[in-house]
Structure formats: C-alpha cells, structure tokens
C-alpha positions as CSV (number, residue, x, y, z in Angstrom):
1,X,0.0,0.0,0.0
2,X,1.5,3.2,-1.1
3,X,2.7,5.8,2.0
4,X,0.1,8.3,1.7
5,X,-3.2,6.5,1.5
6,X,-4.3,5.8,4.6
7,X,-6.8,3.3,4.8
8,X,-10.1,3.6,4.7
9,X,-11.6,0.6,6.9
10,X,-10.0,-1.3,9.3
11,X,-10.2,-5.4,9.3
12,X,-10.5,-6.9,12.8
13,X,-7.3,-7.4,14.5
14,X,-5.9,-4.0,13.3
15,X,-3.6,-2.4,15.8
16,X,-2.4,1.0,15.0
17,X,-0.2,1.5,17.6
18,X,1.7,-2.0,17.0
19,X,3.2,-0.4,14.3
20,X,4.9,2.5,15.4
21,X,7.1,-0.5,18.1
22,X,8.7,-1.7,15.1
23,X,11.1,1.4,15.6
24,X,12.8,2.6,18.6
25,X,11.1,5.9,19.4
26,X,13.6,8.4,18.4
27,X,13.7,6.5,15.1
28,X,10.3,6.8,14.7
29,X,9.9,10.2,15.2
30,X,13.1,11.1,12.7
31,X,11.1,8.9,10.2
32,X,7.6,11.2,10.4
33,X,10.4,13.9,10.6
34,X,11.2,13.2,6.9
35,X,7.9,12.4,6.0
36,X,6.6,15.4,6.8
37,X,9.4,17.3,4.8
38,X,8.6,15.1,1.9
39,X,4.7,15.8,2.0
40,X,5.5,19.2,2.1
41,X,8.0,19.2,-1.0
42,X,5.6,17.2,-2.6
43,X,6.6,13.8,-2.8
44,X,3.7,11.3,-3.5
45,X,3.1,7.5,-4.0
46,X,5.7,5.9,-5.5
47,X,8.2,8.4,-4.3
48,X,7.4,8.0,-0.6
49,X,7.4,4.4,-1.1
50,X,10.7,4.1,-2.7
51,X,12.5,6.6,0.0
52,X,10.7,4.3,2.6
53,X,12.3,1.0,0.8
54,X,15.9,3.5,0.7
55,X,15.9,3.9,4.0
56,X,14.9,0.7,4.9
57,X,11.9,2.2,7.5
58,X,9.3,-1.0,7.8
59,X,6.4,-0.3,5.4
60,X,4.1,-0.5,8.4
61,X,5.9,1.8,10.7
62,X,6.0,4.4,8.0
63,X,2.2,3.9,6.9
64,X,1.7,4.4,10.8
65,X,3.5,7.3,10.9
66,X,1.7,9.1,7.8
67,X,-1.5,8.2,9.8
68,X,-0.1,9.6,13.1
69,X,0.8,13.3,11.0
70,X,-3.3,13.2,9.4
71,X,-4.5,12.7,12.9
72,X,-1.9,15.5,14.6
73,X,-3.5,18.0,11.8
74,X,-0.1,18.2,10.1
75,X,-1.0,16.6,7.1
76,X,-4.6,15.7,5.6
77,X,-6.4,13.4,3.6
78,X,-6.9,14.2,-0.2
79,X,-8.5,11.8,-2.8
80,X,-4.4,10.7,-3.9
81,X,-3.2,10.6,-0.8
82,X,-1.7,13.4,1.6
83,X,-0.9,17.0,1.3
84,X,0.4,19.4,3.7
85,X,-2.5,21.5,5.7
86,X,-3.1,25.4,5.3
87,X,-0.1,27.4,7.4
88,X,1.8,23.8,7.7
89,X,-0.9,22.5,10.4
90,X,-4.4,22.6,9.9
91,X,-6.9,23.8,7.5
92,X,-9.1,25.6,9.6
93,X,-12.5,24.1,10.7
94,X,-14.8,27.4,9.4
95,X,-13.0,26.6,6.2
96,X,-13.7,22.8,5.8
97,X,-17.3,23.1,7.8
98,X,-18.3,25.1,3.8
99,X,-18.1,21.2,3.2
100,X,-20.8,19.4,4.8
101,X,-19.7,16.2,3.7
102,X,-16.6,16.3,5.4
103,X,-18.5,17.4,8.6
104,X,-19.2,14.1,8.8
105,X,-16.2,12.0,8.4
106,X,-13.9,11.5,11.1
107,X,-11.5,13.5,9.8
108,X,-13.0,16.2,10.7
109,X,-13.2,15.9,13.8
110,X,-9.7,14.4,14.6
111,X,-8.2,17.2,13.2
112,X,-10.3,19.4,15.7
113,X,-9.5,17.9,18.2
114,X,-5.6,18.4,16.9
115,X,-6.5,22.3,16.8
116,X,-7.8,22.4,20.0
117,X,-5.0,20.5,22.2
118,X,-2.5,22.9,20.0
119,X,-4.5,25.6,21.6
120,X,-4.6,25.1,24.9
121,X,-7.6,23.5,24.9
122,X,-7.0,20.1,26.4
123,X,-10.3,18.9,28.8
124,X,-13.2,16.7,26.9
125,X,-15.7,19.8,27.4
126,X,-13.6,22.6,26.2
127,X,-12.4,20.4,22.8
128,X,-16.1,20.2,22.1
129,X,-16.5,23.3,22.4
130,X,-13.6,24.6,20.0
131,X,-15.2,21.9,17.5
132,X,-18.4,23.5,17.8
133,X,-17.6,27.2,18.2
134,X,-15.2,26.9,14.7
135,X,-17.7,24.8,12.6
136,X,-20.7,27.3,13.6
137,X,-23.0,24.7,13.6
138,X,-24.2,21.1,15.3
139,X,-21.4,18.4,15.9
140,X,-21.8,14.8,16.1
141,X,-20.6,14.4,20.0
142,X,-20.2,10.3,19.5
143,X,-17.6,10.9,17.0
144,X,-15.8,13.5,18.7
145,X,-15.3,11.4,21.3
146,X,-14.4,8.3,19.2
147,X,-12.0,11.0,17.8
148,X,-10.8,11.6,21.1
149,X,-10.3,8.1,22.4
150,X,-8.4,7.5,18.6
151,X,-6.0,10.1,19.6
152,X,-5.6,8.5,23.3
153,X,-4.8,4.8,21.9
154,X,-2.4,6.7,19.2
155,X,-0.2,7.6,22.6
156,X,0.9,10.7,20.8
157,X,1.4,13.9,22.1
158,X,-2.1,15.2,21.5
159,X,-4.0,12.2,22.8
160,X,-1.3,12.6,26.4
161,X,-2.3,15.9,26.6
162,X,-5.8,15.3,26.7
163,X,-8.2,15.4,30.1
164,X,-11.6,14.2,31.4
165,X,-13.0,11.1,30.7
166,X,-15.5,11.1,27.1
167,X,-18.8,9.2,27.1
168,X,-17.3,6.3,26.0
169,X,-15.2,5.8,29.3
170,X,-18.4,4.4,31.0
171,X,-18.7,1.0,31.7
172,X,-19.4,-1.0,29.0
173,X,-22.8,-2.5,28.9
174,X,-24.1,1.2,28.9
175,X,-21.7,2.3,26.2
176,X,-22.7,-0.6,24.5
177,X,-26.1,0.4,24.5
178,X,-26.1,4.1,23.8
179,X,-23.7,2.7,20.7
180,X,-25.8,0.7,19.4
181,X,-28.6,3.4,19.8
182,X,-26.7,5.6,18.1
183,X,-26.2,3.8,15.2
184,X,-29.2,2.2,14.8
185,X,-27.8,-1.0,12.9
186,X,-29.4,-3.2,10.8
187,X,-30.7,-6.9,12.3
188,X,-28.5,-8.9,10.4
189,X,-28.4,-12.8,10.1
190,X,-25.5,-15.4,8.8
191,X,-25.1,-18.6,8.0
192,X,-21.8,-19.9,9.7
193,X,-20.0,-23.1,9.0
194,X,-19.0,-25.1,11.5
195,X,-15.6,-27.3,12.1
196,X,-17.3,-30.0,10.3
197,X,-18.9,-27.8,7.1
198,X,-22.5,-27.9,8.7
199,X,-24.3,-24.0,8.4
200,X,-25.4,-23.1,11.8
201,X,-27.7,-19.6,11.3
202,X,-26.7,-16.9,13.9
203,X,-27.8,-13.0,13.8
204,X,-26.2,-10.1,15.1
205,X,-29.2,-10.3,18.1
206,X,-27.3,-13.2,19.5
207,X,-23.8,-11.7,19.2
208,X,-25.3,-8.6,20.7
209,X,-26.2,-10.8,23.5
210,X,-23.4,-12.7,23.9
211,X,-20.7,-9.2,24.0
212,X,-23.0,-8.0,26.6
213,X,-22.8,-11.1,28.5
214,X,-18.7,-11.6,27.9
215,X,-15.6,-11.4,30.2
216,X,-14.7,-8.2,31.3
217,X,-11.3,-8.7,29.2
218,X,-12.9,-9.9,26.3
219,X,-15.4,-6.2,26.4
220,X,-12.4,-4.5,26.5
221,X,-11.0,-5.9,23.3
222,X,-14.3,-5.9,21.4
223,X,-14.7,-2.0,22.8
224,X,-11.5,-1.1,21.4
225,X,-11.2,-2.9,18.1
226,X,-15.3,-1.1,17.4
227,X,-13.9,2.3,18.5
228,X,-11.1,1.7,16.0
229,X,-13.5,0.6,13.5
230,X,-16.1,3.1,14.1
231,X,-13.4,5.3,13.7
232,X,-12.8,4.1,9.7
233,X,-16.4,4.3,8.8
234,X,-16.3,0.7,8.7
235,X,-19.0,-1.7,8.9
236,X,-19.6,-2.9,12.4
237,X,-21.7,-5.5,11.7
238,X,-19.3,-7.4,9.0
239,X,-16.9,-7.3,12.9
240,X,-20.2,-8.8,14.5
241,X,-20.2,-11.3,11.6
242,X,-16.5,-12.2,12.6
243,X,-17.5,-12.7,16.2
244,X,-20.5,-14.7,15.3
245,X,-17.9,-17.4,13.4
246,X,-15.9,-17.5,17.0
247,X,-19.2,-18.4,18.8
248,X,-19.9,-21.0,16.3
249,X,-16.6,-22.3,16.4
250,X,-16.1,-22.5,20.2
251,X,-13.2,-19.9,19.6
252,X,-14.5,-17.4,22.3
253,X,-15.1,-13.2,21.6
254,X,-11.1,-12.3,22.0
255,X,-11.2,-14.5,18.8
C-alpha cells in the first residue's frame, strides 16, 4: 500500500499503535520527521514508497507514521493521498465546515480535536466546544469522542495531553447500548459453518447478546477494536459477523 493512502476501513485485529514498536522511538519520530518534509515538498506514492524502501523504514511503521501526521492535523487526507494543511498544520474548521460532507467523516473531527490541544484547549468539554464554536453549527458528539479516544490509543502527544474522561469511558454495557442506539444498525443474520462444514444460522441479536454477556477482558477488546472501526467508517456489523464465526466455532469473543 503506497505511504500516503491511509486506509479507509479497518479489518479486525488491526492495531495502529503496534506499528509505530517496530522502531525505537527516536527512530520513529526522525522517520515522520522526513515524511513530513517530503509531503511538504511534494513527494507522493511511489516516491514515498521508494525513499521508505531507501531507508529501509518497515512499510508498516512508515504507513503508521503518515497516519499519526493526518490525525496531529499536520497533514490531511486528499482523494491521492496526503498533502500538507493550510499554514503547515491545519486547515481551519470554518474553512472545511463550507463542506458538509466532510463534517461528517472523522477527519474532521480528529483534526479538531488536533487544533484544540494545539491551543490550549485540552479537557473533553472545552475540545467540544472549540469543534463547535469553529464549525458554527451542530457536531456529532459520539464521533468527537471516538476522535478523542483514537488520539488517546495513538499515545501521541495530542491524545497525552488530553483530560476528562468522554462518554465512551463508561462502563461497558451502557456504552454498549447508547452505541448501538446511536447507530441504529441493521438486524443482520449469517449462515456460519462449523468445524465439520455444517451451516449453523446466527444473527447479530445473539452476538449482541453474547458481548453484553462476555468477560470483562474480552469487552475491552471488542470495545476497542469497534472504536477503532467506528473510527474508519467501517461496517460494524461485518466485525459482529467475525464474532459470530468465533461463537460458532467455540473460539470465544477475543477470537
């Protein structure tokens, strides 16, 4: 996958911040160093990828690191890739909020939440309300604070800055919930093989029932892995469809 397309959906199991341990810190942050001058020169695709094969950097450590410098504000998201931001860091929010499409996506809002912290702004309430007083209009809370916990299990210098606990610190079963409320997914049913090829039907009810009812270890995996997810715009029912082959197979939800 080329440097500077960041992916779009996340598959189960996906662990950003693994990457960034496959360099010792110091090395790491030398490598989004020279990314960052690169971007800014204007190196693209297959250029970033052959100065990331020059150096020898790990193709994962320097994806993460591209991701890291979108979610800082320092670089953004473009339909081929990355670019520098406006002034070097961040295109304003009154600027992008002209496209209401973007308002949506998460994005958006990580890169508030980048602005913010830069500014002094660093509890849960007073980020929100940066988001909202620089957009000038309503803000999706839920993805704010998805945008917020993304930034926390990034461990990078805006997500250690920030304080207060978001609405998806609560214990589980109610997150759960108000989640699901929220997104108001589809009922969903699948036909699962089993070891020995025999279809056992399952829907996303029973998986539903089955996280709520799971270790306390195995919520906090499945919490994590749909914040990440829910993160990407992904589809969080093709995750419960992964569960659902675990329960049919005996594997367990930390499958």
């Amino acid at each position: 996958m080329p440097l500077n397309n960041v992916p779009e959906e996340h598959e189960p199991g996906f662990d950003l911040s693994a990457f960034a341990q496959l360099l010792e810190p110091h090395e790491f942050e030398a490598m989004k160093d020279e990314i960052r001058q690169l971007v800014r020169e204007g190196a693209q695709g297959d250029e970033l990828d052959r100065y990331a094969d020059s150096k020898g950097w790990p193709q994962d450590a320097a994806r993460q690191a591209v991701m890291e410098l979108v979610l800082e504000g320092e670089l953004q998201g473009t339909p081929g890739g990355v670019e520098p931001t406006e002034d070097e860091m961040f295109v304003p929010l009154a600027k992008r909020a002209q496209d209401a499409p973007f308002t949506q996506s998460f994005e958006y809002y990580t890169m508030g939440v980048a602005e913010a912290v830069r500014g002094g702004k660093t509890s849960v309430e007073e980020i929100k309300q940066h988001i909202l007083d620089r957009s000038g209009m309503e803000i999706d809370e839920a993805k704010v604070d998805s945008a917020i916990e993304q930034h926390r299990a990034m461990g990078g210098e805006i997500g250690q800055q920030i304080t207060g606990a978001t609405k998806i610190a609560e214990d589980f079963v109610s997150w759960f919930e108000r989640f699901l409320g929220e997104k108001n997914l589809p009922f969903v049913s699948w036909d699962i093989p089993g070891e020995d090829g025999t279809p056992h039907m399952i829907d996303s009810d029973v998986v539903i029932e089955a996280i709520k009812g799971a270790s306390s270890n195995e919520q906090a995996q499945i919490k994590d892995m749909i914040v990440k997810l829910d993160f990407g715009n992904a589809d969080i029912n093709d995750y419960f469809k992964h569960l659902a082959k675990a329960l049919v197979l005996g594997y367990g939800l930390a499958f």
